[in-house]
DRENFI-198839 format. One line per field, with one value per residue (C-alpha): residue in three letters; x, y, z. Coordinates in pm, whole numbers, plus 50000, padded with zeros to 5 digits. Layout:
N
code = (ALA	...)
px = (X	...)
py = (Y	...)
pz = (Z	...)
END
This chain:
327
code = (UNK	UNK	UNK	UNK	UNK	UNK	UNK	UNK	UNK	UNK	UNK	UNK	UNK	UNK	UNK	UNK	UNK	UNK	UNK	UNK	UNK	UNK	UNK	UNK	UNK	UNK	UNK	UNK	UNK	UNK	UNK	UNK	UNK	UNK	UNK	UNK	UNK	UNK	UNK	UNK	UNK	UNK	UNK	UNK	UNK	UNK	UNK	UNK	UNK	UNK	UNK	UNK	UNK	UNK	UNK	UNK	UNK	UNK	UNK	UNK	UNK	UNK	UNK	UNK	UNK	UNK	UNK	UNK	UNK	UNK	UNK	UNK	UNK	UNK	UNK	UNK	UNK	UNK	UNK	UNK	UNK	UNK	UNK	UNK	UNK	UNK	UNK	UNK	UNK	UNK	UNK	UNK	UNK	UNK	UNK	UNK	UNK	UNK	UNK	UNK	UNK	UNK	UNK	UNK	UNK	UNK	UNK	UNK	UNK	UNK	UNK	UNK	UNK	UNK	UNK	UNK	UNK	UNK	UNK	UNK	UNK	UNK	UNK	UNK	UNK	UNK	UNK	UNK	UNK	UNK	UNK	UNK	UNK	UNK	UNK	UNK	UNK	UNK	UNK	UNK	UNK	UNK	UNK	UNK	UNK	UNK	UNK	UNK	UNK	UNK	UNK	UNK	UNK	UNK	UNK	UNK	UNK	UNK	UNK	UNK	UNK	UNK	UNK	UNK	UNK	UNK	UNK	UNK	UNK	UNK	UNK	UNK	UNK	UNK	UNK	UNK	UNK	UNK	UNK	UNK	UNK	UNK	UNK	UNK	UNK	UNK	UNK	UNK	UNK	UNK	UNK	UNK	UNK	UNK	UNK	UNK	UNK	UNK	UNK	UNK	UNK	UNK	UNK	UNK	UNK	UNK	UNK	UNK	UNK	UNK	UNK	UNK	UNK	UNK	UNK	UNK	UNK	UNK	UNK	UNK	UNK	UNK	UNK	UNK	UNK	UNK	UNK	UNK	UNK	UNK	UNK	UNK	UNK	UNK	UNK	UNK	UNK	UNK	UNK	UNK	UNK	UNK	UNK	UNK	UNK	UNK	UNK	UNK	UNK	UNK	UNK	UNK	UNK	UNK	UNK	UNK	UNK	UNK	UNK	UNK	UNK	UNK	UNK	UNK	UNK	UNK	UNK	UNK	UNK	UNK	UNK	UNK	UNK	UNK	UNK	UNK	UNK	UNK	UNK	UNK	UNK	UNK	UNK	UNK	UNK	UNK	UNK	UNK	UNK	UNK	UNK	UNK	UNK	UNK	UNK	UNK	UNK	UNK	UNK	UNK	UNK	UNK	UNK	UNK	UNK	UNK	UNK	UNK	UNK	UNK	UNK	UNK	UNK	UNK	UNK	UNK	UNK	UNK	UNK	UNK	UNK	UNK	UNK	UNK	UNK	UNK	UNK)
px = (32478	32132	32128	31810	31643	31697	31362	31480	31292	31583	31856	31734	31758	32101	32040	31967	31638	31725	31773	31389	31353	31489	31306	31240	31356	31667	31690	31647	31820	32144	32008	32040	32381	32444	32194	32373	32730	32601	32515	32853	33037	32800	32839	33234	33225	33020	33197	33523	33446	33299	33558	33870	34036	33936	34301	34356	34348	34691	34759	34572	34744	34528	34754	34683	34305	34258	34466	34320	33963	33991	34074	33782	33586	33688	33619	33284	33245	33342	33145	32862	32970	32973	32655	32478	32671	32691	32366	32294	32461	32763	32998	32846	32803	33161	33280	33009	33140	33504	33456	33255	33491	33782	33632	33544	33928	34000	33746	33904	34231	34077	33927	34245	34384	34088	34026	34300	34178	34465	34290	33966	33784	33808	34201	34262	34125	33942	34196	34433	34128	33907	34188	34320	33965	33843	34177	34117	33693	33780	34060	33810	33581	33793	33864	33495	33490	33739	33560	33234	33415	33526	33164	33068	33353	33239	32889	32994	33204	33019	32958	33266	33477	33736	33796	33589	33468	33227	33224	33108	32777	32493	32260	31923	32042	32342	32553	32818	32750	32821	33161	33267	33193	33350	33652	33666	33605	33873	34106	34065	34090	34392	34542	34443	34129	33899	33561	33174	32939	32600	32335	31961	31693	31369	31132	30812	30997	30882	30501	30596	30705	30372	30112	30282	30539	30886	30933	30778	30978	31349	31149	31187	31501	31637	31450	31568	31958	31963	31787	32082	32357	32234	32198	32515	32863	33022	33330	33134	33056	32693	32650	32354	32462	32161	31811	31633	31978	32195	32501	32711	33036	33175	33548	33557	33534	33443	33502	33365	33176	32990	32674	32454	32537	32518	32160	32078	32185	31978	31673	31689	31795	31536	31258	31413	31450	31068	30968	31137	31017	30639	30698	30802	30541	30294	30453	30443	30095	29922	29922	30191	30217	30365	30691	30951	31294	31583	31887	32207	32553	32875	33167	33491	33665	34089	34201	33830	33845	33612	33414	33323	33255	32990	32889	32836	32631	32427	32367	32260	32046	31820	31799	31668	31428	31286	31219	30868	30804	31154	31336)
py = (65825	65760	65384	65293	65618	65542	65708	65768	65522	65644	65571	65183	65135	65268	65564	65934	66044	66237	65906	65873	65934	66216	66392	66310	66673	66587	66257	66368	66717	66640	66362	66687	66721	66326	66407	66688	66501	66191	66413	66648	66263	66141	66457	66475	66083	66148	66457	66283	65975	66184	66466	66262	65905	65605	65447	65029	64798	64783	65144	65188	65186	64971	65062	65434	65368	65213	65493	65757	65601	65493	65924	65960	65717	65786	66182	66079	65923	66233	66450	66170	66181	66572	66592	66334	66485	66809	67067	67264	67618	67859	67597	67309	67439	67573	67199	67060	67307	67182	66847	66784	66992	66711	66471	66551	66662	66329	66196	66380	66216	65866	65966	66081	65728	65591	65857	66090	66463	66654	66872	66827	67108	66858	66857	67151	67365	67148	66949	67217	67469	67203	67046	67408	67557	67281	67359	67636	67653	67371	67604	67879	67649	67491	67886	67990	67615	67770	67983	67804	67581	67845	67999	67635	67585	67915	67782	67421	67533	67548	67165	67049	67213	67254	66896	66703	66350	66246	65909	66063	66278	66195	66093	66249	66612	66647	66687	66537	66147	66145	65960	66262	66510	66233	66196	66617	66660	66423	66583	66912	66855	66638	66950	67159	67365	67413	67338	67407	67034	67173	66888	66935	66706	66696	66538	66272	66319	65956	66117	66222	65941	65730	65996	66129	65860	65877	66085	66370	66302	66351	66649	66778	66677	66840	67163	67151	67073	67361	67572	67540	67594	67881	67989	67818	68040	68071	67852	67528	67256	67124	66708	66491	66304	66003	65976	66320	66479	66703	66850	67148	67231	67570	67685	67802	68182	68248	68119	67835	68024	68232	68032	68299	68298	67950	67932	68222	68039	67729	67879	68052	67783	67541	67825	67849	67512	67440	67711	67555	67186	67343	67543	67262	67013	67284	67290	66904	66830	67126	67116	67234	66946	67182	66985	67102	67070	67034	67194	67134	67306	67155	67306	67100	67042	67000	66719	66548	66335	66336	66022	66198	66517	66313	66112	66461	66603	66327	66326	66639	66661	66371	66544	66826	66592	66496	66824	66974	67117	66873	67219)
pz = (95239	95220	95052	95067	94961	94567	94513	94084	93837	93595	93863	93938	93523	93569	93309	93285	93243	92928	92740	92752	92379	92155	91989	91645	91475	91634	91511	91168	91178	91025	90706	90469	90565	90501	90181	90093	90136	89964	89637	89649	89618	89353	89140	89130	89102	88706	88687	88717	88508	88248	88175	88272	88189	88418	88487	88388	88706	88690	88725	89023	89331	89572	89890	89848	89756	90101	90294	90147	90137	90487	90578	90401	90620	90931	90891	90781	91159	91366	91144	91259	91636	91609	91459	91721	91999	92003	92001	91711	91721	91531	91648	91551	91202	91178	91268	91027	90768	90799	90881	90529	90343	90475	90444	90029	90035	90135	89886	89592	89668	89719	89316	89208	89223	89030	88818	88609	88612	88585	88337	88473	88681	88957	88925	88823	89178	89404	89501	89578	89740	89937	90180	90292	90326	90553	90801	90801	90865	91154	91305	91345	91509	91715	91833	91877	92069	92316	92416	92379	92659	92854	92950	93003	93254	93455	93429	93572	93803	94088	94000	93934	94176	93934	93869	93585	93590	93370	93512	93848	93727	93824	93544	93710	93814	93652	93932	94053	94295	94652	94573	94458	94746	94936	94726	94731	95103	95192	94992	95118	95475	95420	95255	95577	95444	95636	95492	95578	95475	95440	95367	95231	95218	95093	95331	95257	94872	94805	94792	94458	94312	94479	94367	94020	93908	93888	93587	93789	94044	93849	93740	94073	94128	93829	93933	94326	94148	93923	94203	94448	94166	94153	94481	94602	94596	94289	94457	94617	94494	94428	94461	94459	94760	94732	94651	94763	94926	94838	94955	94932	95011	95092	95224	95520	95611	95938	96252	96398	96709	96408	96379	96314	95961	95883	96054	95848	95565	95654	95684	95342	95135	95287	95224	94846	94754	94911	94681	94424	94463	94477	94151	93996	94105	93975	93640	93644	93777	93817	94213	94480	94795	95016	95074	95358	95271	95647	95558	95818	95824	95958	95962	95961	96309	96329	96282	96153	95872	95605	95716	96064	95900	95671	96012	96224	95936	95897	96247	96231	95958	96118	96412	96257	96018	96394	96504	96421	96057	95967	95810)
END
């Protein structure tokens, strides 16, 4: 791996570059819904007070205050996490929906130990409506979620490799680190499959960063990551390997004295992604630099391990850096 080619601004502070602010809407997007929760308490609360019988302090039962009050609490703070987390959408409103409604279920009981209303409105049909109607608003998200999660998972695939680390994504492009591919690789040719390292690189990169700052740089990044996800096989897997390289990993098809292919393959990709990287540097600043982008294919020998796979690759993808036009 590439070490000392940690060309992100957002990488040396140790955080992604979508941390850079949010947006102020979304900030403020979900107050009404703390408003509107806020108001929904404060209403039942005079409601209750006023049209039932407040019980003595000895009557209350300060055991079951705190339980009930502390359910009431704590589905206050998903509904908060859910709200902060997750991006507006059906599902998100579903969730809101039922989370709110549980939490004032849980409310209402937390009241009913304060507050007699038996023959209240309140007692009478909230108490026995809310709880049910909130199970069953969250069990309809929590279906539409499922399947929310599984277009998501055919979407990542291709950067997952059908394991899922959080703790190895790489806060710039969103891909997985180079640990990863490293942790992958080795596991697959210990298992006996053979495998095809290809590694791309996008040459004088650091340019960017000295003539337009690092922000425009990720910006590139970003673009050249999402570019080869989508170009890559729907069964590889798509890493950020260190600073401007990336690397994909394919199974095996063919055999190893087919090279036509994988120079094929090279050439394309490194005329796609330099494509890419100018689009994106004329979205950013207005002006393409004309940046080459080497692109090198390995395929896995028997009996190589994973580290002189990486090695050979690496190899080869200088070599190739050296040669005239570097792609």
């Amino acid at each position: 791996m590439k070490d000392s080619n940690l060309l992100s601004y957002y990488d040396s502070l140790g955080r992604s570059s979508l941390l850079r602010g949010v947006p102020p809407w979304r900030r403020l997007a979900h107050i009404p819904v703390y408003i509107g929760i806020a108001l929904l308490f404060g209403f039942t609360t005079a409601l209750s007070v006023s049209y039932g019988d407040v019980k003595a302090w000895p009557e209350i039962d300060w055991l079951d205050v705190a339980g009930e009050g502390s359910l009431t609490v704590a589905t206050l703070v998903w509904l908060h996490f859910l709200l902060a987390w997750r991006p507006p959408g059906p599902v998100t409103g579903w969730l809101t929906a039922g989370f709110s409604l549980l939490a004032y279920g849980f409310f209402l009981d937390t009241l009913d130990e304060v507050v007699r209303m038996a023959d209240t409105l309140v007692g009478a049909s909230l108490e026995s409506v809310v709880s049910p109607l909130s199970i069953a608003l969250i069990t309809f998200a929590v279906l539409m979620l499922s399947r929310e999660q599984r277009v998501l998972g055919r979407q990542l695939q291709r950067r997952e490799a059908h394991y899922r680390n959080h703790r190895n994504i790489d806060a710039v492009t969103d891909l997985y680190s180079g640990a990863y591919l490293e942790q992958v690789l080795s596991e697959s040719l210990l298992a006996g499959r053979p495998v095809s390292l290809c590694l791309i690189d996008l040459n004088d990169f650091n340019t960017i960063n000295l003539r337009y700052g690092f922000a425009v740089g990720d910006a590139v990044l970003n673009r050249a990551a999402h570019t080869l996800v989508a170009a890559a096989p729907s069964d590889s897997l798509v890493c950020r390997y260190g600073g401007d390289r990336f690397a994909l990993l394919l199974e095996e098809r063919r055999a190893d004295s087919e090279e036509r292919p994988a120079l094929e393959m090279e050439k394309r990709l490194g005329r796609l992604l330099g494509e890419a990287v100018d689009l994106a540097l004329l979205h950013e600043t207005g002006e393409p630099l004309g940046l080459s982008v080497a692109v090198v294919q390995c395929g896995s020998r028997p009996g190589e391990s994973a580290a002189a796979l990486m090695q050979r690759a690496s190899a080869a993808l200088q070599q190739r850096k050296r040669t005239p036009g570097g792609a």
